[in-house]
N, C-alpha and C positions, 0 to 999 in steps of 0.2 A: 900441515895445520898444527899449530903450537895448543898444544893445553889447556891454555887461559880460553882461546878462541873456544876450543871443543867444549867447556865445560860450557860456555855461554849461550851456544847453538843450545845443547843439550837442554840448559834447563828455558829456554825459550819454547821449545817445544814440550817441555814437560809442563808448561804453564799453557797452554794451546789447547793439550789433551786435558789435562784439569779445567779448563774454561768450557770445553766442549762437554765433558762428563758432568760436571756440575749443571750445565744450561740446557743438557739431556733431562736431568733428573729433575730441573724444575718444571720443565715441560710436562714431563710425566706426573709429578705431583699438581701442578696445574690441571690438570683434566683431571686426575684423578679428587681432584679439589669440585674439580664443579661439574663431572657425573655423580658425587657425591650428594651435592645442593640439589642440582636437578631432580636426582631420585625424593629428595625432601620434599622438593615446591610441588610433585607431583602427587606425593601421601597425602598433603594438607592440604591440596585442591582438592582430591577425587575425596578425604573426608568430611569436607561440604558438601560435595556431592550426595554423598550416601546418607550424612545428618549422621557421623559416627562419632560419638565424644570423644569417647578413651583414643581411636585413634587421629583425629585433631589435637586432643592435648595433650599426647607423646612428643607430638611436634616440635613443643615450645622449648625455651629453656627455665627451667623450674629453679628459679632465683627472683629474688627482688629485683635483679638488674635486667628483667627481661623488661622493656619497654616498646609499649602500644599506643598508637592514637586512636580518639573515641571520640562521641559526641560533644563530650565535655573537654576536650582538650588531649595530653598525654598521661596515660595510666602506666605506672609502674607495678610490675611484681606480678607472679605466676599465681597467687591466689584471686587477685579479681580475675583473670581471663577463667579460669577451675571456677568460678563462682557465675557466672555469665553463661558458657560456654553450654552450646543445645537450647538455649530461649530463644532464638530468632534464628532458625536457618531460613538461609533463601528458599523462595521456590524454583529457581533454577538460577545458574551461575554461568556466566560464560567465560573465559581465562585464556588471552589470546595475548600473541606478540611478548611469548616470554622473553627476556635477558637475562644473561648471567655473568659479571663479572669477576676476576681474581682481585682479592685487594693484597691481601700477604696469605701463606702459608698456613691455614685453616681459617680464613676466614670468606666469604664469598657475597658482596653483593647482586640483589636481583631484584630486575620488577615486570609488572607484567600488566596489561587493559582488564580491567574486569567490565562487566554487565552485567548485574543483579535485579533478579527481580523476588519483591514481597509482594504477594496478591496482585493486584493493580498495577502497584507502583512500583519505578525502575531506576536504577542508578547507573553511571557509568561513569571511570575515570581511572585512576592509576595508583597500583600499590604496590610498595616495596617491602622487601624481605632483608633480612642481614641474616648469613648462616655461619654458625660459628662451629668447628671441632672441639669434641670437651669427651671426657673421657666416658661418657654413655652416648657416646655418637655425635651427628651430626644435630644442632637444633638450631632453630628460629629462636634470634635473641632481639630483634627486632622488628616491628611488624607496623607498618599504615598504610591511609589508601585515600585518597584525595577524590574527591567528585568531579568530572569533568568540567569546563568551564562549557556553556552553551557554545553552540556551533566545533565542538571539537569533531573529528570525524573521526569513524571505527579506525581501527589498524586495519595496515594492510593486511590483502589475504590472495589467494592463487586458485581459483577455482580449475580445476584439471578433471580432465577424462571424460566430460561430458559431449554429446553433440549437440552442437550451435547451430541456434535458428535465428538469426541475427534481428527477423521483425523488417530488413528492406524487401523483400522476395526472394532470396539468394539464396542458392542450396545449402542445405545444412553441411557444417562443419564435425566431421566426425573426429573425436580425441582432441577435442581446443581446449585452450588455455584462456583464462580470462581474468586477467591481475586487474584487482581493486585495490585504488590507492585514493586517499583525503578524499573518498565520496566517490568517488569519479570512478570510471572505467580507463583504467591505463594502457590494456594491450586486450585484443581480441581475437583469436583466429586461431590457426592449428598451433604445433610445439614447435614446429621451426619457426614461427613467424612470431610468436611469444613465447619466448624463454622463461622459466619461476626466476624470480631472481632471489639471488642467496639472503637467505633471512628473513622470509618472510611467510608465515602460516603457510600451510598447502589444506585444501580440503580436497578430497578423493571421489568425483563424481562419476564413476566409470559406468556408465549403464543408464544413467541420465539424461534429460534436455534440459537446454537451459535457455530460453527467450529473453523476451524484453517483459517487465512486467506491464501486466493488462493493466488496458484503461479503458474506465466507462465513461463514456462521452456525452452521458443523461440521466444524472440520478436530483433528489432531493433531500436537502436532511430538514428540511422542514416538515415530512411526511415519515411515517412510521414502519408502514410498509404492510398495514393494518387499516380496519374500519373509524379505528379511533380519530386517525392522522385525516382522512377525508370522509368526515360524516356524511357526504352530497352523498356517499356510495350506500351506508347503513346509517342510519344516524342513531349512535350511540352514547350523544353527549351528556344525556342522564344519570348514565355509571361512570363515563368517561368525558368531563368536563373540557372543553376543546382548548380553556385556555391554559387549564394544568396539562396539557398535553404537549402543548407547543414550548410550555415555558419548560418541561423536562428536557426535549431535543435543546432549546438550544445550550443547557446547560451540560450536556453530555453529549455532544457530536462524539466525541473520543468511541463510545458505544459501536455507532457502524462504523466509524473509522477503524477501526480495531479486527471489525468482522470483513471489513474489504480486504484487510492487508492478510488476514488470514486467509482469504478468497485468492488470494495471486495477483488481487488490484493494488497497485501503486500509485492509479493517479485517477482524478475522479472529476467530471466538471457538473456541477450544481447550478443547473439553469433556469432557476426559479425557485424563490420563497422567501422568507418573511427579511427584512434589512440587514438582521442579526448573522445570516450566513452571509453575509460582504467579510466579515471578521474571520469566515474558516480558512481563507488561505493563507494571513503571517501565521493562524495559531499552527498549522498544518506543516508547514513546510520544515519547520527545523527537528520536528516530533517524528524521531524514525522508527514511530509504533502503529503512524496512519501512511494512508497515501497523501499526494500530492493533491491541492486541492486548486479548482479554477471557481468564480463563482459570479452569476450574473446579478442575482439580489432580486426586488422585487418587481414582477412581469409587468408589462406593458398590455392589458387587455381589451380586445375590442366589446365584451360584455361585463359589465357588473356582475362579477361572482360576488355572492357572499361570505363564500370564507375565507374571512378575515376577522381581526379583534378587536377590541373598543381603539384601542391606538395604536395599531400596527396594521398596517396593510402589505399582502403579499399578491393582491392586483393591484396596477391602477391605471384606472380604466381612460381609455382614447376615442373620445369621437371625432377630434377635427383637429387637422396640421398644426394645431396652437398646442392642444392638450398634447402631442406627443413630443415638440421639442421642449417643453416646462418637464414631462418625465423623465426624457432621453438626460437635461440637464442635471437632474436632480441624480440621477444614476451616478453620471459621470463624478460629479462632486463626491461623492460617497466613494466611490473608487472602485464600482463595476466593474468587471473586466468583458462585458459586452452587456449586448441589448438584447433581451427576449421579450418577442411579441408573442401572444396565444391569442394568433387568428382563427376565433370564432364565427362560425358562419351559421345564421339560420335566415327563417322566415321574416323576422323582424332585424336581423343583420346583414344584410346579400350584399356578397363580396364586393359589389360597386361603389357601396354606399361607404365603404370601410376604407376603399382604397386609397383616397388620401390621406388618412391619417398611420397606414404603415407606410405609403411611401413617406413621407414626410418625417417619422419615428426612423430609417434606412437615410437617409438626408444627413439626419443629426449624430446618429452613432456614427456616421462614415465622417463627420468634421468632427471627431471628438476621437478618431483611429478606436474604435470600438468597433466589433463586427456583429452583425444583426443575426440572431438565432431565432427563428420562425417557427412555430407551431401550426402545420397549417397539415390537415391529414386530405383532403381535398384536393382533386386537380385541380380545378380553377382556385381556389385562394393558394394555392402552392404556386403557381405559375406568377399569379401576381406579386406575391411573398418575393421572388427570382427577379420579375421585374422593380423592385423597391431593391434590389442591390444583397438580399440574403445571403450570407456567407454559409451557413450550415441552415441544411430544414432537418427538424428532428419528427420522427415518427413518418413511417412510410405512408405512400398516397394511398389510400385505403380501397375509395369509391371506385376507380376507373382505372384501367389501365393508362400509365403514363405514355406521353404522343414523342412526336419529333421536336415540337416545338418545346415541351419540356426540357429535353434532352437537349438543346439547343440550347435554354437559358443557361442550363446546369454549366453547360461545357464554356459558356460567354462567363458568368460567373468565378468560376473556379470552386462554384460552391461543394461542400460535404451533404452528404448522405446518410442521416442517422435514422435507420428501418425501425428500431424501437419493433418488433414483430410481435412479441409475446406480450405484451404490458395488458392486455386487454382479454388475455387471457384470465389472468388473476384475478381480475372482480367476477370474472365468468366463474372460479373455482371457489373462492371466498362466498359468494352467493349461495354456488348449491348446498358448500357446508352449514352455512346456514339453516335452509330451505332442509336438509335432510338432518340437521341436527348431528353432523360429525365432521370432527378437526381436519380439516385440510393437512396433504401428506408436505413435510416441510422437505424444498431438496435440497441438502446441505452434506455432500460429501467426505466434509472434514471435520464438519464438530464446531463450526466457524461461530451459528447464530448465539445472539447472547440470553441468555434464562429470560430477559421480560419480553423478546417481543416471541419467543416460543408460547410463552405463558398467553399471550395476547391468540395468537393464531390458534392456542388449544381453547380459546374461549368463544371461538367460535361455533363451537358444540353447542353452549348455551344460550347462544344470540336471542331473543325473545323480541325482535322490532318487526314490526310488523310487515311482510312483501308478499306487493301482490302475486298471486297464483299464477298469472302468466308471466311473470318477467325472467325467471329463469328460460324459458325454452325461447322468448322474445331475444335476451341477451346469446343464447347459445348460436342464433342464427346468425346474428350482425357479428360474432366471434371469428365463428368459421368462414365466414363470406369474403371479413375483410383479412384473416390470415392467408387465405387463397390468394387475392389480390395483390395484397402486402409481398408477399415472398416473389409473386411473379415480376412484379416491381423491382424489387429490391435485385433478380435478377439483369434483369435489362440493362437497371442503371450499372452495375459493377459491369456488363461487356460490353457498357459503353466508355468505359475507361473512365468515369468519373469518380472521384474518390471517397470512401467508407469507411466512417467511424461505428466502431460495435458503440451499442447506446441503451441501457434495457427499461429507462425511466421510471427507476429504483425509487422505492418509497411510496409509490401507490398500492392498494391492495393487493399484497401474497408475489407482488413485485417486491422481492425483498434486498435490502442492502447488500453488497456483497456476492453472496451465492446465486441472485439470479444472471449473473454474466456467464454460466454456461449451458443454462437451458437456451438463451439469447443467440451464443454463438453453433447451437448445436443447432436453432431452427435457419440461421442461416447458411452452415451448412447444407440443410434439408432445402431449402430455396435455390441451389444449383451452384454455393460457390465453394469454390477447394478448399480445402482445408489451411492451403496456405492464403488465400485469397481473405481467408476470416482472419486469421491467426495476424497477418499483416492489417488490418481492421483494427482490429484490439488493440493494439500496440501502436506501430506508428500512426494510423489513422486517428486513432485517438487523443495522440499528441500533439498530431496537426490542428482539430478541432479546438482545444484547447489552447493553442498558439503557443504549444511548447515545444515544437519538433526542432529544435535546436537543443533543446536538455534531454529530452530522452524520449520513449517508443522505436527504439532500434539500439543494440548493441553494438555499439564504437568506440575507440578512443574520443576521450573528453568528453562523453556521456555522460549525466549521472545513473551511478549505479544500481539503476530500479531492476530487478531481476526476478522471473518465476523459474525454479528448476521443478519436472512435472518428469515421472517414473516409466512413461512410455510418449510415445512419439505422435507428436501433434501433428503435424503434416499427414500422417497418415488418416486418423479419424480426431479431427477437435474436440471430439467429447475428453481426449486423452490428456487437456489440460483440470479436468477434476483431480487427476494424484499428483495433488502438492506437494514435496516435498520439501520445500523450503524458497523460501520469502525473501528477496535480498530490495535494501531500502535504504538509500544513502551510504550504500556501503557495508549496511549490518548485517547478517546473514544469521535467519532466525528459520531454526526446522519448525515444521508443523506441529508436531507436541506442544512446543512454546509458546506458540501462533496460537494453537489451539485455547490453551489455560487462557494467557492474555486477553484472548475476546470473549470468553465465556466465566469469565472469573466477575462473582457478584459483587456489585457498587455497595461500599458502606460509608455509615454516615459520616459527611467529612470530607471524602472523598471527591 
């Protein structure tokens, strides 16, 4: 080999090893560039957290060129952020889906999801950071954050180490994986079968459950959950004027929406009361701080109740095949998502006399694809309720043990099963507090209920309306009599295989929003069914009721992401879904602290 050659190899390879040592050391300065940022992005978050000034505004870069966006546009210069800085911290912050980019050699783009919440009110969207090198460290010379646009969905995130109760009947899944992605459930089931995939949050749920979240399959937000909401029970309209009552709920649904989602409920069907709840399910569904809402609008009744208001009606009333397809029509037009009849039966009502005008009201919702939901506590009006085509009877058969021929309709049907067990409880408990002049014990294990209707329930101490001397131990009889009944019922139907939505008909007396779904499933536990038998109730039963069992009540791919994770094991005893740990709702995943503040945090004016 001649010289010329040698020298040329040579310095080819000396330009090889210099391209290699050089692309080492940017490597190396590359990380070392953005473990440098990260440790930054991590200071100035966790100093939100804490509400610490001095160390938030170490952060910054202390120049006129440090530039910020604000309400009013882009703010330059480190004295207004020093001037601002500690007058609104959040009350909590959430900081997910960081990034971090190399742009050159001490400088480091990042951004990341936030979720803030002041008081009440909530923000979500995305903010970036610019981190720059300067000879007192590392700082933020850059800084905004953009609000989400509606319907964005959380970042993804990897729920890991929990066992999975999937909500179909299927044995629990112990150490699953369960990746949320734009809402949705993306992957479900153990760690071979769902991989994390790279770059995306992990949350560490080792010692946890994680279900489907509950749904109540019979509440009201037209009622209170108080004597106020249904004066027939105390009439207190004196102090509590019935129609500033009703005009509060529908101005603040958000109230129990707020205390469900901190209850573990994510989906909720409202089947019955005043027009204005037709409007809770667009305001509901994109709002990832309530549950999911169904709603039937105002009932279809075979008696003239009187509660109602000078121009709003939340019955109306059917005597004959004519008057129930003119309601059925009016519903459907309004945009109902089914029919509820409150089949009243008395002495001046008997079931025969009535029975055409719900079959006929079952006629019209079935040519309008609406499904007929029946109030009927009764054998006989329940059976005929089966015969008119009922898709769901809510509230178990009270009076008599259910026959074969019930079980028959049930199973020709396909109809649901809403026990509603305990509802009738609660006027039974609301009375005596009364009657003995002390507040009803509220059961709310996590802190969920909101300040007014505690306030309401504590004012039962001072109730002053007048009741008769026998109707307490009159009401305690028909209580107990027909929860006997009710439960044995509620068994039969579940081994007869027809299917069970939990339902607790939330919003009647000390039946309260939210919290009473596990007094609800805990008595029908106590009525003879497993714990998974309920647990699957709550969940997918619930969903079915509701005609959502294609979006969620079970954890699967293409799910949406409704989730409760509870701190022991529901399959064992269902009381074990009271430890909430955290709330997952279109993908957001909110611990119970947050859940907690959110639903108990006082309405101000404005607001």
């Amino acid at each position: 080999m001649d010289g010329n050659r040698l020298a040329r190899k040579v310095g080819t390879l000396s330009a090889l090893l210099l391209a290699v040592v050089f692309s080492t050391l940017q490597a190396e300065e590359k990380g070392g560039d953005l473990a440098a940022a990260r440790a930054l992005f991590e200071k100035n978050l966790q100093a939100i957290r804490d509400k610490n000034r001095d160390a938030y505004l170490s952060c910054y870069l202390d120049s006129e060129r440090l530039a910020r966006t604000g309400p009013e546009g882009s703010e330059l210069g480190y004295a207004g952020l020093a001037a601002s800085a500690g007058k609104g911290w959040p009350d909590h912050i959430a900081a997910d889906d960081i990034h971090l980019t190399p742009v050159q050699p001490g400088i480091v783009y990042g951004t990341y999801r936030y979720r803030v919440r002041y008081g009440g009110r909530e923000d979500a969207g995305l903010s970036e950071r610019l981190f720059v090198k300067t000879p007192k460290g590392w700082k933020i010379a850059v800084s905004t954050a953009f609000s989400g646009l509606p319907g964005v969905p959380p970042p993804p995130r990897a729920l890991v180490g929990a066992t999975l109760v999937d909500g179909t009947g299927a044995p629990p899944v112990r150490d699953a994986v369960v990746v949320l992605r734009e809402g949705k459930i993306d992957c479900a089931g153990p760690r071979a079968a769902c991989p994390v995939p790279s770059g995306v949050d992990v949350t560490d749920l080792k010692g946890l459950w994680i279900t489907p979240g509950l749904v109540d399959a019979h509440v009201h937000f037209s009622q209170t959950g108080w004597a106020d909401g249904r004066p027939d029970s105390i009439d207190l309209r004196a102090s509590h004027p019935y129609d500033q009552t009703i005009a509060d709920l529908s101005r603040h649904p958000e109230r129990f929406g707020r205390t469900y989602l901190c209850s573990g409920v994510t989906g909720v069907f409202d089947v019955g009361g005043y027009a204005w709840t037709l409007g809770l399910p667009a305001w509901a569904e994109p709002d990832l701080e309530v549950p999911r809402v169904a709603a039937a609008g105002p009932l279809l009744s075979t008696v003239d109740h009187w509660l109602n208001l000078p121009a709003e009606r939340q019955f109306m009333v059917i005597t004959d095949p004519e008057s129930s397809r003119t309601a059925v029509h009016y519903l459907a037009e309004r945009g109902s998502q089914a029919v509820k009849v409150w089949y009243i039966v008395d002495n001046d009502h008997p079931v025969e006399k009535l029975a055409p005008a719900v079959h006929a009201a079952g006629e019209a919702a079935h040519a309008r694809n609406l499904p007929l939901i029946v109030h009927a506590t009764g054998l006989a009006e329940a059976k005929e309720a089966l015969r008119a085509g009922a898709n769901v009877l809510v509230h178990s058969v009270f009076d008599k043990p259910v026959d074969d021929e019930f079980i028959a309709l049930m199973k020709k049907n396909g109809t649901i099963y809403c026990p509603t067990l305990t509802v009738y409880r609660g006027y039974y408990v609301m009375t005596q507090g009364a009657v003995q002049h002390q507040a009803p014990r509220i059961d709310d294990p996590n802190g969920c209920v909101d300040p007014l209707t505690r306030a309401k329930v504590a004012e039962t101490a001072r109730v002053t309306a007048p009741i008769p001397a026998d109707r307490l131990q009159r009401l305690q009889g028909r209580v107990e009599e027909g929860e006997r009944i009710g439960a044995a019922n509620l068994k039969r139907v579940q081994d007869a295989g027809i299917p069970i939505a939990m339902g607790t008909d939330a919003g009647n007396p000390l039946t309260l929003h939210g919290t009473s779904v596990y007094a609800e499933m805990e008595a029908m536990q106590a009525a003879g069914l497993t714990p998974m038998q309920v647990l699957t109730a709550s969940t997918r039963g619930g969903a079915m009721a509701m005609g959502r069992a294609k979006d969620f009540g079970t954890v699967e791919k293409g799910k949406l992401a409704d989730l409760l994770i509870v701190a022991a094991d529901p399959t064992a005893d269902i009381a074990n879904l009271r430890k909430v740990r955290y709330v997952v709702r279109g993908g957001a995943v909110r611990p119970i602290e947050e859940l907690k503040a959110l639903a108990t945090t006082e309405e101000k004016a404005g607001q």
